[in-house]
N, CA, C and O atoms as a printed pandas DataFrame, in Angstrom:
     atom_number atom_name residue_name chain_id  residue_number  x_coord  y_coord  z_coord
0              1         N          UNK        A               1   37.671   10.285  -31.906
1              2        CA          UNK        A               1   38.569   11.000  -32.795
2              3         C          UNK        A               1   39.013   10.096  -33.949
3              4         O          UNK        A               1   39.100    8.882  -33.761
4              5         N          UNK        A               2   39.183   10.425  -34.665
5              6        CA          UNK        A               2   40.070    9.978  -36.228
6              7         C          UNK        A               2   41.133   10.202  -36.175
7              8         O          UNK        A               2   41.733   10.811  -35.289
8              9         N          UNK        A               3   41.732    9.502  -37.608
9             10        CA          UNK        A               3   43.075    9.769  -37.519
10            11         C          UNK        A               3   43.460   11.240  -38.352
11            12         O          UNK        A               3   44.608   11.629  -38.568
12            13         N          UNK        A               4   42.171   11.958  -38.766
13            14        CA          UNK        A               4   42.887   13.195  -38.948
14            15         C          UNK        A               4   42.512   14.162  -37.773
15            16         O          UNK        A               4   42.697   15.370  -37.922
16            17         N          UNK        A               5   41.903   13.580  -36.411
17            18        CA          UNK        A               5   42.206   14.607  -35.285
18            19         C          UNK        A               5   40.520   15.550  -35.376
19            20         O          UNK        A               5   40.326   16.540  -34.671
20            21         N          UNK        A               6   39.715   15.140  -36.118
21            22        CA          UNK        A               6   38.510   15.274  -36.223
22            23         C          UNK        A               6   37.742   14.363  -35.537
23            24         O          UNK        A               6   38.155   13.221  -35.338
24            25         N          UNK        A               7   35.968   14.992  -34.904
25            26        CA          UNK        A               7   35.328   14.073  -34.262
26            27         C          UNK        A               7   34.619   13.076  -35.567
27            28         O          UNK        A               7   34.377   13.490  -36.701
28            29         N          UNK        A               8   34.416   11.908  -35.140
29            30        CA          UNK        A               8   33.723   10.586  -36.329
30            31         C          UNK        A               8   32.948   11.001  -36.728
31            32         O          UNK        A               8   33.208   10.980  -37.931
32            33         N          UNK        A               9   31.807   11.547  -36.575
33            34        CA          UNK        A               9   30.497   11.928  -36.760
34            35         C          UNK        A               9   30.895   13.213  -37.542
35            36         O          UNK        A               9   30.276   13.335  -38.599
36            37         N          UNK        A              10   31.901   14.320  -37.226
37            38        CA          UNK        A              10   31.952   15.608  -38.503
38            39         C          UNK        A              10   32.403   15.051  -39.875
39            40         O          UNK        A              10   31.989   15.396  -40.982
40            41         N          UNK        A              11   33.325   14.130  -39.581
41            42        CA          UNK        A              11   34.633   13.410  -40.499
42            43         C          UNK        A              11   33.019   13.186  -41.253
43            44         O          UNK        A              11   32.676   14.064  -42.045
44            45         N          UNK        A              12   32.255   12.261  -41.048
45            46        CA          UNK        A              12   31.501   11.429  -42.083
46            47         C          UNK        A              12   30.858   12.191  -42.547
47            48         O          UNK        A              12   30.759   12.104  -43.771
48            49         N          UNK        A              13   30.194   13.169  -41.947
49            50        CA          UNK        A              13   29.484   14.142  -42.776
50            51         C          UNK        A              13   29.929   15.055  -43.761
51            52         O          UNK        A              13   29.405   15.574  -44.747
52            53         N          UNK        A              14   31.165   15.115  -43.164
53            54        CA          UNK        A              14   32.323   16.163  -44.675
54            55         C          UNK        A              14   32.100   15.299  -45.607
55            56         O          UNK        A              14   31.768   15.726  -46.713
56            57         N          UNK        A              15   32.198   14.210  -45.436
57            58        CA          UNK        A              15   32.663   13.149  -46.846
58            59         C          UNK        A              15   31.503   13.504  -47.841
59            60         O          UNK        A              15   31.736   13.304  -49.033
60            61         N          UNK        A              16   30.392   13.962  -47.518
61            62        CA          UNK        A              16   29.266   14.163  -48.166
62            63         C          UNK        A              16   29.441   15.132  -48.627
63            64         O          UNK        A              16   29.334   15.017  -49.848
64            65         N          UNK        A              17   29.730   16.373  -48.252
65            66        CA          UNK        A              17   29.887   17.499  -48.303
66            67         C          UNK        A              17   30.045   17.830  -49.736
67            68         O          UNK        A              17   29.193   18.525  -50.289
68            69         N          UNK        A              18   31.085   17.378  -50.384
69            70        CA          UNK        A              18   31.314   17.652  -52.238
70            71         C          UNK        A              18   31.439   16.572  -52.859
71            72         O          UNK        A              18   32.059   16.551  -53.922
72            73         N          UNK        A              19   30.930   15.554  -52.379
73            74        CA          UNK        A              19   30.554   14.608  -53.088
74            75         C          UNK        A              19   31.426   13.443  -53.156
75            76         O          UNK        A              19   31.660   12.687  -52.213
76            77         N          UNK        A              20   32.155   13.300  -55.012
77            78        CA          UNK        A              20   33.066   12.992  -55.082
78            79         C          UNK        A              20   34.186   13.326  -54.491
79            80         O          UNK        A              20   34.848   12.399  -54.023
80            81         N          UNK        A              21   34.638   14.554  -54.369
81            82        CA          UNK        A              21   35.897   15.219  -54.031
82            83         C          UNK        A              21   35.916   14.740  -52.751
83            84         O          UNK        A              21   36.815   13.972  -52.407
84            85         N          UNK        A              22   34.837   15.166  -51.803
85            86        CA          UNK        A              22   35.322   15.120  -50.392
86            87         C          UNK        A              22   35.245   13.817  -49.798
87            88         O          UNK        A              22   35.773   13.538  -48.721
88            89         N          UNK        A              23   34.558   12.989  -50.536
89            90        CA          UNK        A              23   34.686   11.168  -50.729
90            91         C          UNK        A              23   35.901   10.872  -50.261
91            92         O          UNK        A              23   36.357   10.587  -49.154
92            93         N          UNK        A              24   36.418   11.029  -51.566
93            94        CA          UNK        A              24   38.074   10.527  -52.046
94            95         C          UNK        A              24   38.871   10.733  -50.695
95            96         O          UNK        A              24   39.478    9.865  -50.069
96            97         N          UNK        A              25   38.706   12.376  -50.314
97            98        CA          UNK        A              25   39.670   13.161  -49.939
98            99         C          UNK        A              25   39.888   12.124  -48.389
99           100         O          UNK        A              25   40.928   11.965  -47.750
100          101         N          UNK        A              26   38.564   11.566  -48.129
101          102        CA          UNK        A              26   38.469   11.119  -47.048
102          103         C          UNK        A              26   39.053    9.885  -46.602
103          104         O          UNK        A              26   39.602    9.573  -45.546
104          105         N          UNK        A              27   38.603    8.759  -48.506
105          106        CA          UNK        A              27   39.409    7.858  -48.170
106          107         C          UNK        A              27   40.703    7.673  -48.505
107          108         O          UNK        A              27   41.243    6.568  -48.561
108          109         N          UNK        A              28   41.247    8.756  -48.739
109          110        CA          UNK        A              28   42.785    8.563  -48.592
110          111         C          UNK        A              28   43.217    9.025  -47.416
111          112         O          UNK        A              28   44.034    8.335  -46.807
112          113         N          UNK        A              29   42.861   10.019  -46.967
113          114        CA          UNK        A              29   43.355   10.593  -45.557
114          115         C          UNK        A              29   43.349    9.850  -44.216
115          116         O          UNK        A              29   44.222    9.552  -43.400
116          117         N          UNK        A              30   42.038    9.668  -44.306
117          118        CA          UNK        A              30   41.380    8.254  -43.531
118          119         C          UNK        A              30   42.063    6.782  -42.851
119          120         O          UNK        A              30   41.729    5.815  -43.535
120          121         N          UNK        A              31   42.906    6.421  -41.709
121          122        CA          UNK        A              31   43.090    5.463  -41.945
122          123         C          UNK        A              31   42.514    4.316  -40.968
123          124         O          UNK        A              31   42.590    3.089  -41.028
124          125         N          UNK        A              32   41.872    5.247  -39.989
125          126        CA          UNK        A              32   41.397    4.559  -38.444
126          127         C          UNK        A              32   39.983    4.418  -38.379
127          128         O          UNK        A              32   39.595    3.436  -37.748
128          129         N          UNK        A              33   38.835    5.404  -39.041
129          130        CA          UNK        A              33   37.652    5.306  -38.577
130          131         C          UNK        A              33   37.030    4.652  -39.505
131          132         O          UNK        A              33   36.831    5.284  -40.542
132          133         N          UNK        A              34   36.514    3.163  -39.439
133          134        CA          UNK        A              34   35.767    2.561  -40.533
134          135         C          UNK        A              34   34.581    3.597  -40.805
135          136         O          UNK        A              34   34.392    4.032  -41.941
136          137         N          UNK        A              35   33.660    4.039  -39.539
137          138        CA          UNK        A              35   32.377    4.970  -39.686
138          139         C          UNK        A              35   32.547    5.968  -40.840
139          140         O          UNK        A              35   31.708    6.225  -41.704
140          141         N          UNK        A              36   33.916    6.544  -40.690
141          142        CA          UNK        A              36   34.104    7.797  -41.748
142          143         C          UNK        A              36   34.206    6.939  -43.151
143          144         O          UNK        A              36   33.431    7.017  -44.105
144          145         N          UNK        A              37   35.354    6.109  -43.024
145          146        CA          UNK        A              37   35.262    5.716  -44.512
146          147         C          UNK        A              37   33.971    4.475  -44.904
147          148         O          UNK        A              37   34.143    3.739  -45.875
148          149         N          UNK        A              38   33.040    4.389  -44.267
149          150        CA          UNK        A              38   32.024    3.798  -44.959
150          151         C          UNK        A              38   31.495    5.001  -45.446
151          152         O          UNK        A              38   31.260    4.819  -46.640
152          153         N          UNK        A              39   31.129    6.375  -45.046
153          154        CA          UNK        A              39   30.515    7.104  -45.161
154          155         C          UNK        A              39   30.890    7.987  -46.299
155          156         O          UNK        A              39   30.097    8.568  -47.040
156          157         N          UNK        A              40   32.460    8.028  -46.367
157          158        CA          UNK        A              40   33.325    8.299  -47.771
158          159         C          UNK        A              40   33.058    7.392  -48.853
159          160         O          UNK        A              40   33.324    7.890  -49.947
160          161         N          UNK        A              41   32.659    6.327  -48.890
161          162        CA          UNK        A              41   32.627    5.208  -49.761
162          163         C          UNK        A              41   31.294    5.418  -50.279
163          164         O          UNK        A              41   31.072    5.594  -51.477
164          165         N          UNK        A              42   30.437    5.402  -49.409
165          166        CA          UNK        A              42   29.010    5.563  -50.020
166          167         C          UNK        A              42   28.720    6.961  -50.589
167          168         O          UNK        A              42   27.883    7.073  -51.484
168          169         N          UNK        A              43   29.462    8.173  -50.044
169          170        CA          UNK        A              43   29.143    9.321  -50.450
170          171         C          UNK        A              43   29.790    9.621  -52.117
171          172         O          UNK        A              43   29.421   10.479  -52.919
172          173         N          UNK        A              44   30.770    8.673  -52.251
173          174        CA          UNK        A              44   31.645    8.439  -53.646
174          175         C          UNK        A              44   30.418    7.864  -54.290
175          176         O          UNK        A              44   29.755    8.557  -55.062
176          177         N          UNK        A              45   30.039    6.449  -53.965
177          178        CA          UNK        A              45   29.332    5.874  -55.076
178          179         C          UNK        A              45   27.437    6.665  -55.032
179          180         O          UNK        A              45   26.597    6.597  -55.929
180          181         N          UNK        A              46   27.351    7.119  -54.113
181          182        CA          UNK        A              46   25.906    8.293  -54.338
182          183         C          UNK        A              46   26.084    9.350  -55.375
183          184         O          UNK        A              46   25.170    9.865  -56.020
184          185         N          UNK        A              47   27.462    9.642  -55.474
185          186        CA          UNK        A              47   27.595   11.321  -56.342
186          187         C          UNK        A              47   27.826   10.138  -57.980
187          188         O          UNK        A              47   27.416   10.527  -59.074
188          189         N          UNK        A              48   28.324    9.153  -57.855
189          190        CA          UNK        A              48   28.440    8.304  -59.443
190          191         C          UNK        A              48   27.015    7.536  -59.666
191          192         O          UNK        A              48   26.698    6.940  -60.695
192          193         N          UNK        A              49   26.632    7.603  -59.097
193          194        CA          UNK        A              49   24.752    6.755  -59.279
194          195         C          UNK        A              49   24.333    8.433  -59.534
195          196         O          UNK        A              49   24.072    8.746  -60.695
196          197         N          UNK        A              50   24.289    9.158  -58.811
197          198        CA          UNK        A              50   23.532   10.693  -59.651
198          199         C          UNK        A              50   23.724   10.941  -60.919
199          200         O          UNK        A              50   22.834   11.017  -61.767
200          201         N          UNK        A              51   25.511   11.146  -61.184
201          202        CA          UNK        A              51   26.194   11.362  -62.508
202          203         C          UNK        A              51   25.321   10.408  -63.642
203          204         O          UNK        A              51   24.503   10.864  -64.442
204          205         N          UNK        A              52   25.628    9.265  -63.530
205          206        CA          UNK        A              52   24.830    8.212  -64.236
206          207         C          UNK        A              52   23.789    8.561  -64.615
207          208         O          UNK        A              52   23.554    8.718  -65.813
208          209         N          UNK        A              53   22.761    8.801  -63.496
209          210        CA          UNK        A              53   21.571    9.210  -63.954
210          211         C          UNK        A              53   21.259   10.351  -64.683
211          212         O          UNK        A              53   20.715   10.035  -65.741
212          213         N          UNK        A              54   21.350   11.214  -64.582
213          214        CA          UNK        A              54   21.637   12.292  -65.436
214          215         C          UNK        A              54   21.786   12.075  -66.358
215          216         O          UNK        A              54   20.940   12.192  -67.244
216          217         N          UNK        A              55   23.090   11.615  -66.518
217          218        CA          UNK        A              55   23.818   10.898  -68.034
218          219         C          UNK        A              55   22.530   10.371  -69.086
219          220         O          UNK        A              55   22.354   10.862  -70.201
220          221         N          UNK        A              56   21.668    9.266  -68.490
221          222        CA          UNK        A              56   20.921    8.721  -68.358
222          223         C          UNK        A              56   19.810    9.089  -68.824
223          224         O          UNK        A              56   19.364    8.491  -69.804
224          225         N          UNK        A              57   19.021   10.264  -68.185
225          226        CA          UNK        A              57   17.827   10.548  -68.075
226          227         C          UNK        A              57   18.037   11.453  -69.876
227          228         O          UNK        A              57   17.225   11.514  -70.800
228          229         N          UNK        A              58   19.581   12.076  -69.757
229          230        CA          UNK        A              58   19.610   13.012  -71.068
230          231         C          UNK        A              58   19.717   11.969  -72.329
231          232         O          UNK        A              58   18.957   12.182  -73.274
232          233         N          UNK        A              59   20.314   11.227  -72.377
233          234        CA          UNK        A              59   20.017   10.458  -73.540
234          235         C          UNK        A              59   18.462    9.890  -73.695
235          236         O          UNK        A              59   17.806    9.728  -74.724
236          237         N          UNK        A              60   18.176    9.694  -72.582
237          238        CA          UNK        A              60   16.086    9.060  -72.634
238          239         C          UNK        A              60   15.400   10.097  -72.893
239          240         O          UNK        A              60   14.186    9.905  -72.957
240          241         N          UNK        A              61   15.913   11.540  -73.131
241          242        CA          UNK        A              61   14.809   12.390  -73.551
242          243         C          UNK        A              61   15.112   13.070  -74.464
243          244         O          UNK        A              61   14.410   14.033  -74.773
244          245         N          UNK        A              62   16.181   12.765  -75.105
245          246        CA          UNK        A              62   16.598   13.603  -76.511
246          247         C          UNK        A              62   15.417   13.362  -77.020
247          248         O          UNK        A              62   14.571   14.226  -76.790
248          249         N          UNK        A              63   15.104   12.475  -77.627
249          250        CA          UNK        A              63   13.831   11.731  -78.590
250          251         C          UNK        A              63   12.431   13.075  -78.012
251          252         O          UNK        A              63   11.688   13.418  -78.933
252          253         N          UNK        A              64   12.274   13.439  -77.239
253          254        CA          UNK        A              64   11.179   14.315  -76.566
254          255         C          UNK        A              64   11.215   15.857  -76.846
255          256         O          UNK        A              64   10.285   16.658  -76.931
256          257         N          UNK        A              65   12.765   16.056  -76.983
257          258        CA          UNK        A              65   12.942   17.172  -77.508
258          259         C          UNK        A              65   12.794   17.704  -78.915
259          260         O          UNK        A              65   12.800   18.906  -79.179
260          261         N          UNK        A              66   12.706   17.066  -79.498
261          262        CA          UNK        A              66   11.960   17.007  -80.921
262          263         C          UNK        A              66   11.014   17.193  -81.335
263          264         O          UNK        A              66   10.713   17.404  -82.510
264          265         N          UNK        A              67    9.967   17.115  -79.831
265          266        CA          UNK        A              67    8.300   17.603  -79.880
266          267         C          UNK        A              67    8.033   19.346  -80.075
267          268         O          UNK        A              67    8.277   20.328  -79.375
268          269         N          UNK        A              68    7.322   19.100  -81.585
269          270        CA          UNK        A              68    7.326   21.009  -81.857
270          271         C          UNK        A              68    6.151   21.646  -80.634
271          272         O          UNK        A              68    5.189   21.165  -80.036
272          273         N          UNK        A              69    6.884   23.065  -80.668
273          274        CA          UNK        A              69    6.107   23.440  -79.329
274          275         C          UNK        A              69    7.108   23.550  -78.412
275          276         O          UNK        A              69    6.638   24.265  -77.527
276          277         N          UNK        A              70    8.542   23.159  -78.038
277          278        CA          UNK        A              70    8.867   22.901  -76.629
278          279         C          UNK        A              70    8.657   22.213  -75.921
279          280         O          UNK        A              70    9.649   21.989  -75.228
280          281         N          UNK        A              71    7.004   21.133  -75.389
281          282        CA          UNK        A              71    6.952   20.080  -74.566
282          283         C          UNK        A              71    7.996   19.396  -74.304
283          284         O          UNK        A              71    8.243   19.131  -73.127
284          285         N          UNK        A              72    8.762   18.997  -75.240
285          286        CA          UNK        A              72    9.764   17.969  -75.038
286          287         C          UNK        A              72   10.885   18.649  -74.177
287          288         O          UNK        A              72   11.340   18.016  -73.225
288          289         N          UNK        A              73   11.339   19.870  -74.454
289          290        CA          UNK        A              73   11.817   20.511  -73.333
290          291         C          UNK        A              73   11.375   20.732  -71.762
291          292         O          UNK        A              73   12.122   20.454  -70.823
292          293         N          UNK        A              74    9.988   21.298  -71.611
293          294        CA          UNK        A              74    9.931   21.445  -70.623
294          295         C          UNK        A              74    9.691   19.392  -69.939
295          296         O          UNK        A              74   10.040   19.114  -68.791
296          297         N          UNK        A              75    9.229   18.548  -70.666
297          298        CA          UNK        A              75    9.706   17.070  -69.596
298          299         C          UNK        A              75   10.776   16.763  -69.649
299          300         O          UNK        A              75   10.971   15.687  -69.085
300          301         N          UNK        A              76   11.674   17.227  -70.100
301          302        CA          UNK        A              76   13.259   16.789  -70.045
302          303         C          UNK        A              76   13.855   17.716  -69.026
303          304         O          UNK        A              76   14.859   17.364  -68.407
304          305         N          UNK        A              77   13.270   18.924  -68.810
305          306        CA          UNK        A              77   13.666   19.892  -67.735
306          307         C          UNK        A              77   13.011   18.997  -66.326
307          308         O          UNK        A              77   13.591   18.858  -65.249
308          309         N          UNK        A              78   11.589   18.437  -66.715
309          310        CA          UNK        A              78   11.016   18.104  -65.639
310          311         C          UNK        A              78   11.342   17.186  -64.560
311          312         O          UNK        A              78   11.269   17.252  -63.333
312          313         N          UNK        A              79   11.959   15.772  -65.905
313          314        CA          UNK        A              79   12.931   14.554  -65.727
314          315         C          UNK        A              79   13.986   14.797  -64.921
315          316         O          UNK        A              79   14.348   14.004  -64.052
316          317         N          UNK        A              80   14.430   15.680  -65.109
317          318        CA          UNK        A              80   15.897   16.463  -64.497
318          319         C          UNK        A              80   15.575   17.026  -63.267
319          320         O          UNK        A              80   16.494   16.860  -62.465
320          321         N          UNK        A              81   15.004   17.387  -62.993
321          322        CA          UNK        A              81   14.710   18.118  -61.901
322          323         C          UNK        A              81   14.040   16.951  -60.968
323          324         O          UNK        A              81   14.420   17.013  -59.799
324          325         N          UNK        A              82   13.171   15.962  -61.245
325          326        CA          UNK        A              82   13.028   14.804  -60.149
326          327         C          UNK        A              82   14.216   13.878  -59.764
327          328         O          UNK        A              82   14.318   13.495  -58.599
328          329         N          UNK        A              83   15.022   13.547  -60.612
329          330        CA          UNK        A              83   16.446   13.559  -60.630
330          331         C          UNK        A              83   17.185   13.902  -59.503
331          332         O          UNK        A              83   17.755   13.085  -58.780
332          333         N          UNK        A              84   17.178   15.019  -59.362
333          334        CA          UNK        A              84   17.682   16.219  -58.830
334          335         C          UNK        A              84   17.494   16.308  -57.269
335          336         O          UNK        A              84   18.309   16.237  -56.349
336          337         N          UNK        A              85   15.853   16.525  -57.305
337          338        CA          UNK        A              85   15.737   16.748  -55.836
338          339         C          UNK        A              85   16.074   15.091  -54.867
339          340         O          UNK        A              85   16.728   15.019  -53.827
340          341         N          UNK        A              86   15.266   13.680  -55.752
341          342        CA          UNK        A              86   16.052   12.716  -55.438
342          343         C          UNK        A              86   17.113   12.422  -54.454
343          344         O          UNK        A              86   17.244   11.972  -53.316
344          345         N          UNK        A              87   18.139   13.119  -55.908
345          346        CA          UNK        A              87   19.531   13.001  -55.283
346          347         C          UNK        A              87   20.020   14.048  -53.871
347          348         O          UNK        A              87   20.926   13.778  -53.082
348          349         N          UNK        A              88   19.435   14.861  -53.853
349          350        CA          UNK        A              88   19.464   16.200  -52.805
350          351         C          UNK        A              88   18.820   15.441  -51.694
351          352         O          UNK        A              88   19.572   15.129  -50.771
352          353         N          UNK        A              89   17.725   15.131  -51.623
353          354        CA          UNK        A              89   16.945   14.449  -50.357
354          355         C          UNK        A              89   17.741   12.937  -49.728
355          356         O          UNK        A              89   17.370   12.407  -48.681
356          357         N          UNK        A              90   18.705   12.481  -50.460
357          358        CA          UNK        A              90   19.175   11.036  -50.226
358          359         C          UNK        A              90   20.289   11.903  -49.300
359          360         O          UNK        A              90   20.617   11.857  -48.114
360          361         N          UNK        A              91   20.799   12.919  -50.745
361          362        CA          UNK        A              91   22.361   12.961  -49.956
362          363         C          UNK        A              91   22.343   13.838  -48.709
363          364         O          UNK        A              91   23.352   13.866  -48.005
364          365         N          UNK        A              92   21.340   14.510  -48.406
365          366        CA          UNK        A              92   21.037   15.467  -47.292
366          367         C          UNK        A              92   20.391   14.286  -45.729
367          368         O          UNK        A              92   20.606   14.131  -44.526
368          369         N          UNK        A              93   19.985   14.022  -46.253
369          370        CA          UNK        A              93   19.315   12.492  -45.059
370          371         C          UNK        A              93   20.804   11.716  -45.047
371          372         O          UNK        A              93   20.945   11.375  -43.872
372          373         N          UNK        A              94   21.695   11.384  -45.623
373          374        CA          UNK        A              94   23.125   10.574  -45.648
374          375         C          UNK        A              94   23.993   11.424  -44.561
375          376         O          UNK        A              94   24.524   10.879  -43.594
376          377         N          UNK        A              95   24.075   12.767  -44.818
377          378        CA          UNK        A              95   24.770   13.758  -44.522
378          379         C          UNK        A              95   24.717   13.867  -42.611
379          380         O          UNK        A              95   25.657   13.706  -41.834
380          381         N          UNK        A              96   23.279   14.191  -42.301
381          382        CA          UNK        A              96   22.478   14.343  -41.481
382          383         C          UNK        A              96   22.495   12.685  -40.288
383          384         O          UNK        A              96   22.743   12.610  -39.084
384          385         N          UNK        A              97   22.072   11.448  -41.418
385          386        CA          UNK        A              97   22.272   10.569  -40.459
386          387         C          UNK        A              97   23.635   10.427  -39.884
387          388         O          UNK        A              97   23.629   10.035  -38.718
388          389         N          UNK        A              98   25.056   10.696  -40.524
389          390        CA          UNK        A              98   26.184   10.546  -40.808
390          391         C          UNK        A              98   26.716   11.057  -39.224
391          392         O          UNK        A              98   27.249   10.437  -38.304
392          393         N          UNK        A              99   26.248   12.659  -39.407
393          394        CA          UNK        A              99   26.414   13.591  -38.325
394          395         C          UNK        A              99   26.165   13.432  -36.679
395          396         O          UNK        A              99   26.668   13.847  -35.634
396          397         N          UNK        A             100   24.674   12.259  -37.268
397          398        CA          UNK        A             100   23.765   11.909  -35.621
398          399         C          UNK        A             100   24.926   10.773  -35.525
399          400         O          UNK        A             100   24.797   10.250  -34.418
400          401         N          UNK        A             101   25.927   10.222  -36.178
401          402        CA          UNK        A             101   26.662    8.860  -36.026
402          403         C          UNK        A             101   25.723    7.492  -36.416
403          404         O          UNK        A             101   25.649    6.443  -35.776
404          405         N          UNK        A             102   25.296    7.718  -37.199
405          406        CA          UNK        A             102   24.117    6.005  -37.316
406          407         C          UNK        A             102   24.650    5.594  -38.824
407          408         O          UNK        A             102   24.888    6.474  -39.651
408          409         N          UNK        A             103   24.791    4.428  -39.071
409          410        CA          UNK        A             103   25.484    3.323  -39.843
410          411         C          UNK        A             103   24.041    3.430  -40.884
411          412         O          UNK        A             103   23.288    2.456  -40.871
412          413         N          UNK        A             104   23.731    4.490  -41.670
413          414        CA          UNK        A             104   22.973    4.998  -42.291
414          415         C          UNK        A             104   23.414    4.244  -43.816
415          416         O          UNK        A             104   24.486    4.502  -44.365
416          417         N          UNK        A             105   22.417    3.294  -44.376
417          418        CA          UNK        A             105   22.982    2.474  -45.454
418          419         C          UNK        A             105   21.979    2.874  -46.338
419          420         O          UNK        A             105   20.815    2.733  -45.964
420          421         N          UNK        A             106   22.231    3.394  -47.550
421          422        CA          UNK        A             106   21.028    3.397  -48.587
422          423         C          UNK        A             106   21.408    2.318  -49.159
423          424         O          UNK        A             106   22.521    1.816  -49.001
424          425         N          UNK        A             107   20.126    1.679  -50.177
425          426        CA          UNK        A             107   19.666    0.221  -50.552
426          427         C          UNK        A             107   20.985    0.459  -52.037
427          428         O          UNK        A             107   21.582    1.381  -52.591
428          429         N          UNK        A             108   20.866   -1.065  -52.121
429          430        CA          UNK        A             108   22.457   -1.136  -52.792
430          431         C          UNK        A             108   24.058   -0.522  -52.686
431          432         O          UNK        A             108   25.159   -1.046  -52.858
432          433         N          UNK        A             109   23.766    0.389  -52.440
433          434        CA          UNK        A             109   24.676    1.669  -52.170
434          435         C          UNK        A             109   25.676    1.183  -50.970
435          436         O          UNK        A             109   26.887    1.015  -50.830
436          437         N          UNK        A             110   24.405    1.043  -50.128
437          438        CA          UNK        A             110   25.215    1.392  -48.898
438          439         C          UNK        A             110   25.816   -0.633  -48.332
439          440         O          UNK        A             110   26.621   -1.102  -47.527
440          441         N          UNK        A             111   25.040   -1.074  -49.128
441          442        CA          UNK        A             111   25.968   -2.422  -48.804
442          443         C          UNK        A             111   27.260   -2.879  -49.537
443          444         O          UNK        A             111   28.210   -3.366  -48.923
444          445         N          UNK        A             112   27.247   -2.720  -50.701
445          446        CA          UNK        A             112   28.815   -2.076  -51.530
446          447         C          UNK        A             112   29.696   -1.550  -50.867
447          448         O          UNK        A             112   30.765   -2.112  -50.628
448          449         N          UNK        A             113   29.295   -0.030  -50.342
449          450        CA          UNK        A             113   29.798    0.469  -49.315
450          451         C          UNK        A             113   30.802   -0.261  -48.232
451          452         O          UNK        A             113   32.026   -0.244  -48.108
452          453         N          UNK        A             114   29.584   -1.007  -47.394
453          454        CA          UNK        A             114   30.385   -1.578  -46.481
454          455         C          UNK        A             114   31.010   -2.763  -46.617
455          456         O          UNK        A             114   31.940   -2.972  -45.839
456          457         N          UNK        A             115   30.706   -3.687  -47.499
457          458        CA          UNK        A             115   31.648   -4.555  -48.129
458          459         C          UNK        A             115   33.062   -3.812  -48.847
459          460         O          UNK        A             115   34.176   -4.198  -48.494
460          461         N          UNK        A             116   32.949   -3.035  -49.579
461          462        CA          UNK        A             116   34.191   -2.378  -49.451
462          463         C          UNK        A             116   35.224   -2.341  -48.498
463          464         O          UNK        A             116   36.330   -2.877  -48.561
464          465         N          UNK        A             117   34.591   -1.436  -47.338
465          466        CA          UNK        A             117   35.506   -0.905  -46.531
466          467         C          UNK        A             117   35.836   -2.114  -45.584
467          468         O          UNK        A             117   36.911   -1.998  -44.996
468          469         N          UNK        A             118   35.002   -3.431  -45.286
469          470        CA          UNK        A             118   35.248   -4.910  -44.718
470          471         C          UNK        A             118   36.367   -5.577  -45.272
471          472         O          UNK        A             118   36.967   -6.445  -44.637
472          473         N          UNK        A             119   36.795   -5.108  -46.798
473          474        CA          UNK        A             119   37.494   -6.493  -47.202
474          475         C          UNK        A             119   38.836   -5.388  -47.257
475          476         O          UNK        A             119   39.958   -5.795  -47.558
């Protein structure tokens, strides 16, 4: 149990759930289960590494959109959409390991993560 009276393993998987929001929500509420708030921590900095990218990918393809014809649209749609599923397949495998209870670390991410919630 946690300290909001939830089992560890649902707690961490909510945190995924809306991303940022349910991140946060977690690590403030949060004050007993490191498992949950590593899992809040990483699910925060997964939804700001997506944002980024995005951010990201749209400024790297303005220049493409300029191609007469549309091409440049449809690879900037395309860009976006690998993007996309990416981020869907990480945060759904995060979600999922979260749930089975396993100390599920994506690369950079998830060691931030737990240095965070250590110090």
């Amino acid at each position: 149990m946690t300290s909001l009276g939830i089992d560890e393993n649902v707690e961490a998987a909510l945190a995924y759930l809306l991303g940022i929001i349910s991140g946060v929500a977690i690590l403030i509420f949060e004050k007993e289960s490191r498992f949950a708030r590593f899992h809040a921590t990483q699910s925060i900095l997964l939804s700001l590494v997506f944002i980024i990218a995005r951010v990201l990918v749209a400024i790297l393809v303005m220049p493409f959109l300029l191609i007469p014809g549309g091409a440049g649209i449809g690879l900037a749609v395309a860009i976006n959409e690998v993007v996309l599923v990416i981020f869907v397949i990480a945060w759904m495998a995060c979600m999922i390991k979260a749930l089975m209870g396993e100390w599920f670390k994506l690369p950079v991410i998830g060691d931030f993560a737990e240095r965070t919630i250590n110090s």
